[in-house]
N, C-alpha and C positions, 0 to 999 in steps of 0.2 A: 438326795435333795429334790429331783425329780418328783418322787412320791409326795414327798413329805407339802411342797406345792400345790401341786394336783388336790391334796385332802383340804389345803385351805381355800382354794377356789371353787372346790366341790360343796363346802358347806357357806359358804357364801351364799352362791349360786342357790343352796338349798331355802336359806334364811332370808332372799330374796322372794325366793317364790311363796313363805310364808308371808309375809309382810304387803307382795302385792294381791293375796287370797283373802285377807284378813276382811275386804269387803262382800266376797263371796260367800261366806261361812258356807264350807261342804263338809258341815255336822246334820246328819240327818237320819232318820229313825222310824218306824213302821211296826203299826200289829196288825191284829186281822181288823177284816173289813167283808162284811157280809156280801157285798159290793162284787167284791174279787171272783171271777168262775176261773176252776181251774188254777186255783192255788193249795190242792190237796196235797197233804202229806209232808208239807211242811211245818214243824213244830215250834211254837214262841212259847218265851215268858208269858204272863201276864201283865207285867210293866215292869219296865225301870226304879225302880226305886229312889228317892231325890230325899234328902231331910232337907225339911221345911227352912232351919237353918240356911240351906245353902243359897237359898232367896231372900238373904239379907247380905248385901256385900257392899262392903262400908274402904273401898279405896282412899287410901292415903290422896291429900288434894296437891295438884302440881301448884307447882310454886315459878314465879315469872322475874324477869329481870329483860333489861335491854340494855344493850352496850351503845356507848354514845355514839359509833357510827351507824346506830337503826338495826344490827342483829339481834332477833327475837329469840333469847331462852328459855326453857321450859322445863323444869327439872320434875321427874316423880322419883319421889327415895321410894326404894325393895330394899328390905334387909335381907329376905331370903337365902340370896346368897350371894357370895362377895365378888358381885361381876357387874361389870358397865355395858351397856349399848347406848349408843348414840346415831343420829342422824339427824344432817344437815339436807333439810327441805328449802330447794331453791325453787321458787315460785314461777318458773320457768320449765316447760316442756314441750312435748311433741309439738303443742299446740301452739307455738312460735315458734316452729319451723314455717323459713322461708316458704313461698307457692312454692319456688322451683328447686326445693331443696328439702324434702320431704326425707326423716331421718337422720337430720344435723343434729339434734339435745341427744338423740339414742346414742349416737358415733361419739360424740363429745361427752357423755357419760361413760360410755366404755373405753375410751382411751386416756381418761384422767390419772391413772393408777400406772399406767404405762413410760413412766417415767417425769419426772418434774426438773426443774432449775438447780435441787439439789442432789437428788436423787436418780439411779437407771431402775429400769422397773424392776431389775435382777433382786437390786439392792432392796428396794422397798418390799418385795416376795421374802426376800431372805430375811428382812427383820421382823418381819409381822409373824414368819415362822417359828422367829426363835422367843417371838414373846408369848406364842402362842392365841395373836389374835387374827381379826377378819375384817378385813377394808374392801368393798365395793362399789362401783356407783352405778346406778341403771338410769333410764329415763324412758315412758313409753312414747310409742308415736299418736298415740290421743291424748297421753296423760299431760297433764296441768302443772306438773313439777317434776325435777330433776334431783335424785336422793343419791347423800354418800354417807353412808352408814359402816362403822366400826364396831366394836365389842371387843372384850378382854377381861381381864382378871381386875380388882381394883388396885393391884398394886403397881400392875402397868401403866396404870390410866395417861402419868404424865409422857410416856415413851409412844403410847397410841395416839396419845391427841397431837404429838408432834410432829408425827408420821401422816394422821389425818390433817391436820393444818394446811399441813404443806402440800397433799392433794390437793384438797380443796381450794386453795390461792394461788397456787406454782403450776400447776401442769404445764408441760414442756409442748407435748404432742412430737416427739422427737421422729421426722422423716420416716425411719426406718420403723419406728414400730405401727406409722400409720399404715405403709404399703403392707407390712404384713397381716394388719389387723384386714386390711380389705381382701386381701386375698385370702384371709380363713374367711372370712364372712360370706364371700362371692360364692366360694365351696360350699359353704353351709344354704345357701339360699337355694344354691342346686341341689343340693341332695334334700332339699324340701320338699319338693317340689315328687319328690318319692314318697314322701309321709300324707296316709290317706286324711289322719286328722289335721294336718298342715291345709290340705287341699279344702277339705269339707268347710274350715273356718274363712280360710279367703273367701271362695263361693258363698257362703252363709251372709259372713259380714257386708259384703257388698251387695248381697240381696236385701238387708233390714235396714240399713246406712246409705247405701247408694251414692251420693257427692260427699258424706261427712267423713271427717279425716277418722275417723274409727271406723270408717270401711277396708283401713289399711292393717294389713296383722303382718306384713311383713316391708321394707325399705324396699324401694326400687332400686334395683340393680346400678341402674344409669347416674341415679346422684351418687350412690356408693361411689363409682369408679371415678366423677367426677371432683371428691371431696380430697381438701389439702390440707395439710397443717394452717394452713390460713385462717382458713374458715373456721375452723375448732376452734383456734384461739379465736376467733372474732366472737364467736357465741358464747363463749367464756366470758370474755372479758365484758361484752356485753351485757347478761342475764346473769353471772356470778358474783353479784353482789352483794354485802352483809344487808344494805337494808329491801333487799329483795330477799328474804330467807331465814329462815328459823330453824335454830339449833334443841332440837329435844333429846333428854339422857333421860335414863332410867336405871337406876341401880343403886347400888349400895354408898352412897355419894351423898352429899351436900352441898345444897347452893351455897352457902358462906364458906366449903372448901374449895367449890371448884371455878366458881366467877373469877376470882383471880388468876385463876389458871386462863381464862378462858378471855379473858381479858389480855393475857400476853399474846394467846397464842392468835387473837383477831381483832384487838381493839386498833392496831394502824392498820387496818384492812379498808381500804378508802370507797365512801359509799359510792353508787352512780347511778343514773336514772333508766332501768332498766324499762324497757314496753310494757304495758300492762298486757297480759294474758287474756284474749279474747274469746271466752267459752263460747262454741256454737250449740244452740240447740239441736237437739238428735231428735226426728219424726217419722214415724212411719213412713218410709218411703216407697213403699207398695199400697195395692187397693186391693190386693186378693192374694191368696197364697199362690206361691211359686214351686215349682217342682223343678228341681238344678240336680241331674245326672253328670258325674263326672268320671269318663269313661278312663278304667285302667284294663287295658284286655285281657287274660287270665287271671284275673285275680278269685281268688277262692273264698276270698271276703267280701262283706259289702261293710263300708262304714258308714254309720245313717247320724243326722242332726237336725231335728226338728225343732222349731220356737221359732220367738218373734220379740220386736221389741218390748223393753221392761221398763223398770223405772229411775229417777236421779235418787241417789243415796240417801237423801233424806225427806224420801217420800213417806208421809205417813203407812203410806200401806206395809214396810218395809218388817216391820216384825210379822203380820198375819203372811207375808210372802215365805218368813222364814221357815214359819210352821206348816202353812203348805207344801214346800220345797221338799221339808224332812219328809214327809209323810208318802210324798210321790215318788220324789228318784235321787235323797242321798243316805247313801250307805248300804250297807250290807242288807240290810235288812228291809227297806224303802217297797214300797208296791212294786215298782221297774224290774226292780233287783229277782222279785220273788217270783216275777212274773215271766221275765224273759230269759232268766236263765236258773232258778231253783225249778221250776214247774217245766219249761215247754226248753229246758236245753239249747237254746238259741244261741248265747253268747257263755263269755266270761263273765259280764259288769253290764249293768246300764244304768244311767244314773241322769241326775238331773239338777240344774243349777239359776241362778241369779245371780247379776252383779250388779253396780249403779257407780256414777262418780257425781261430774256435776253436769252433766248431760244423761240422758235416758242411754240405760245398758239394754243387755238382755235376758229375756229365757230361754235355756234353750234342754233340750235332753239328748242325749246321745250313746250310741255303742255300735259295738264292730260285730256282727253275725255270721254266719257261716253263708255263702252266697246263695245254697239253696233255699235258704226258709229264710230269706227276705221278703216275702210276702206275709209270712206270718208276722213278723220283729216289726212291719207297718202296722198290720193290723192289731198287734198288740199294744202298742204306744198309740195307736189312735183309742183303740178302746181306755184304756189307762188315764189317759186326757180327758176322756167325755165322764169317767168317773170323779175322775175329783171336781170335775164340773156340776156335774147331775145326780149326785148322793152324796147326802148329810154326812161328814164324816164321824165315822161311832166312836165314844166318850174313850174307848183303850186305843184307838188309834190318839186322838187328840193329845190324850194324856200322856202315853209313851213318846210321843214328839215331842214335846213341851217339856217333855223331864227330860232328856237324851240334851236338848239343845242346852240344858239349863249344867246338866249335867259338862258337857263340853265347854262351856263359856269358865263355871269355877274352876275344871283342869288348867283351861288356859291361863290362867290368875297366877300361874304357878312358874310359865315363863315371861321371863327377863322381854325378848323381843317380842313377843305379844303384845307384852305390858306396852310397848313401844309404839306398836302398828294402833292400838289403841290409841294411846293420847294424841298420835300425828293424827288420826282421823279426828277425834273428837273438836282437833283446832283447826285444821283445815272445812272444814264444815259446816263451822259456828255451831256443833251441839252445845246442848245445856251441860256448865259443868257437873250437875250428877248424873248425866247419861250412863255412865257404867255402872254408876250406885244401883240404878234403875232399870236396868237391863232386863235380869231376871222376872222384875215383875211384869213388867211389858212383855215378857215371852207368854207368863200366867196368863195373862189377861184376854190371850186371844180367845176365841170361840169360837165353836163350830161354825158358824154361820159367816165368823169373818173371813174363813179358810175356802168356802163357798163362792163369798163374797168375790174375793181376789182371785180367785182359779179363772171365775167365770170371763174376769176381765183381762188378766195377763195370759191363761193359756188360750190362746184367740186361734178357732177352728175354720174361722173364716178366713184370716190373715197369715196363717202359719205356714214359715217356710221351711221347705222341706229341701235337706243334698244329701246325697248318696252317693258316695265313692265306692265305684265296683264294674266288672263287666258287663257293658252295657248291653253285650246282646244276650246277657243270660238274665238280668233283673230289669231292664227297662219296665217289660210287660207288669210286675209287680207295682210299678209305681204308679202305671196311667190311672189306674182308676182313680188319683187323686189329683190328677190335673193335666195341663200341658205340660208333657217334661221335656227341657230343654238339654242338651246334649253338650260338653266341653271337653277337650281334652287334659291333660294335665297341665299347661302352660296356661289356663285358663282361655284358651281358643274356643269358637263356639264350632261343633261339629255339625254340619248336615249329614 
């Protein structure tokens, strides 16, 4: 039973991290580039191949209803294949945590599952197992809402939603599963604090954020231990309400089958006037790039993260970002990639990325290098940087990124929870509803010049912060030539 648990929380946990990447996209793609010195002896295609076809995607349109106590449904039919996902978007998150309770939507997401009024969380594991589906709920500590998302077969649907219901309404936060919940989480925050990318992202974040609550990548210790069954339910019963939150399914379903359903299973679900959610803007909160060394004494690694703030997710610039992105540092095949460890052996991976919500995200690139030739893995991601700044990039790069992206987007059309992370974005957002019709050709449409365009302005050589996890008296000297580097321990203590 053990196992058979463990595989349902593992693929949760998995389809989680799909769903909160979905604004990421780390689909990304690279040819040559005359640009590049020191990319010999690596061999590419000549492009990707796309038929023209697959730039025409004609998405079934969602379909809307409201329940009379103000819960928003959202249904898109897949016939594809005979399986349901759903998620309840509760317009509540990190971003109404308390000041002094920093962490409350994250803990009150992750203990919702944990047992309810009808239900031990034994019980709820055990039946999701034998239906063969997947109940979670998450909540970030910047994010804007709090999700509890199911999936299963269609023929389960009425046995899952009764299972999800009742998380979703009933959470008990039963004593016993809170103290344990905090004392795995306490362990875990500790052995973080050993993880070099753990380390680089705190350091990072609070260098581009500075006072905004997205300078937090992890819960403070202290509210942790201070938090009670109380409190959970108070933020529950608070922000858990139908007309605070939107119910989207995707799958093999109909609204004229499943509103009635859905109608049992939340129409006495009583509304309440939940706070409205106060988005702070995210600014540059540096005037010059930062150089943050974080001292781990032997280590035989250095992990490096350079960038700076990005943009809100519906930034126009947000497709010529994409294609830049692909082109620079994701994927296998990306400039980063070919550069710092096809060509010069440096690392494993380096890669590079964008995200956005409804405050300004980031850019950032990163990889782990062997501690010696951390001087090079700088020098190479700086050179890397001023390239897609300062040379055009040529027509088979352009074009191999733009097919790769185009190509990854139709794959995804093919999953159920994609399908999903999609429409919750496109209504949390207010996109246009043929945003996804039009995806594709908005990837088409970029141009060299736009890729240019955007490098010059998000990868910012003036503003870019730089951390590097590694022994400090073996790569300090690597880093000065790029600034004042400041020194921290792993508790994030500042060292003299």
């Amino acid at each position: 039973m053990f196992m058979k648990m463990t595989r349902n929380r593992l693929f949760a946990a998995s389809l989680a991290l799909a769903v909160s990447a979905s604004a990421f996209v780390p689909t990304y793609a690279r040819q040559q580039n005359p640009a590049d010195e020191g990319l010999k002896g690596v061999v590419l295609k000549n492009r990707a191949p796309v038929n023209k076809e697959v730039l025409k995607v004609k998405l079934p349109k969602a379909q809307e209803a409201t329940l009379k106590n103000g819960l928003r449904v959202v249904l898109l039919e897949s016939k594809r294949v005979p399986t349901f996902s759903m998620q309840l978007v509760v317009m509540s998150g990190g971003l109404s945590d308390p000041a002094d309770h920093k962490g409350l939507a994250q803990f009150t997401a992750a203990l919702m599952r944990e047992g309810t009024q009808k239900r031990t969380s034994r019980e709820i594991a055990e039946q999701l197992d034998t239906l063969g589906a997947s109940l979670f709920a998450s909540s970030n500590l910047s994010g804007f809402t709090s999700n509890v998302t199911a999936s299963g077969l269609v023929e389960n649907f009425d046995s899952v939603l009764d299972i999800f219901a009742d998380v979703v309404r009933a959470p008990a936060f039963p004593k016993g599963e809170v103290e344990k919940y905090k004392t795995r989480t306490l362990a875990q925050l500790q052995l973080q604090r050993g993880n070099p990318q753990f380390l680089a992202a705190e350091r990072f974040n609070r260098a581009v954020y500075g006072e905004h609550p997205a300078s937090l990548v992890a819960p403070p210790a202290e509210t942790l231990r201070k938090t009670t069954s109380e409190d959970l339910a108070r933020f529950h019963s608070t922000h858990y309400v139908p007309n605070n939150a939107m119910l989207a399914v995707v799958g093999d379903v109909t609204l004229k089958e499943i509103l009635p359903k859905l109608e049992r299973a939340f129409g006495d679900w009583k509304a309440g006037a939940a706070p409205k959610t106060v988005i702070p803007p995210a600014t540059a909160q540096y005037k010059a790039s930062g150089i943050y060394l974080i001292d781990r004494p032997g280590s035989v690694q250095t992990f490096l993260q350079l960038g700076n703030i990005g943009i809100e997710r519906t930034d126009p610039d947000y497709f010529a970002l994409l294609v830049m992105n692909r082109i620079l540092g994701g994927g296998g095949t990306a400039r980063l990639q070919r550069n710092l460890r096809e060509d010069k052996s440096y690392t494993y991976g380096a890669s590079s990325g964008f995200g956005g919500a409804k405050f300004r995200g980031v850019f950032a690139a990163n990889s782990s290098v062997r501690t010696e030739v951390t001087e090079g893995a700088m020098r190479e991601f700086i050179n890397e940087f001023k390239a897609i700044r300062d040379v055009r990039v040529p027509a088979s790069d352009l074009d191999n990124a733009k097919n790769g992206l185009v190509g990854s987007f139709a794959l995804s059309l093919e999953q159920p929870q994609l399908l999903l992370a999609n429409i919750v974005t496109q209504k949390l957002y207010d996109l246009p509803a043929d945003y996804w019709d039009t995806y594709t050709q908005k990837i088409a449409a970029i141009t060299a010049d736009d890729v240019q365009r955007v490098a010059r302005k998000y990868v910012d050589l003036d503003r870019i912060q730089i951390v590097a996890v590694g022994d400090a008296s073996k790569v300090r000297a690597a880093l000065a030539p790029y600034g004042t580097v400041e020194v921290f321990d792993a508790n994030g203590k500042p060292v003299q």
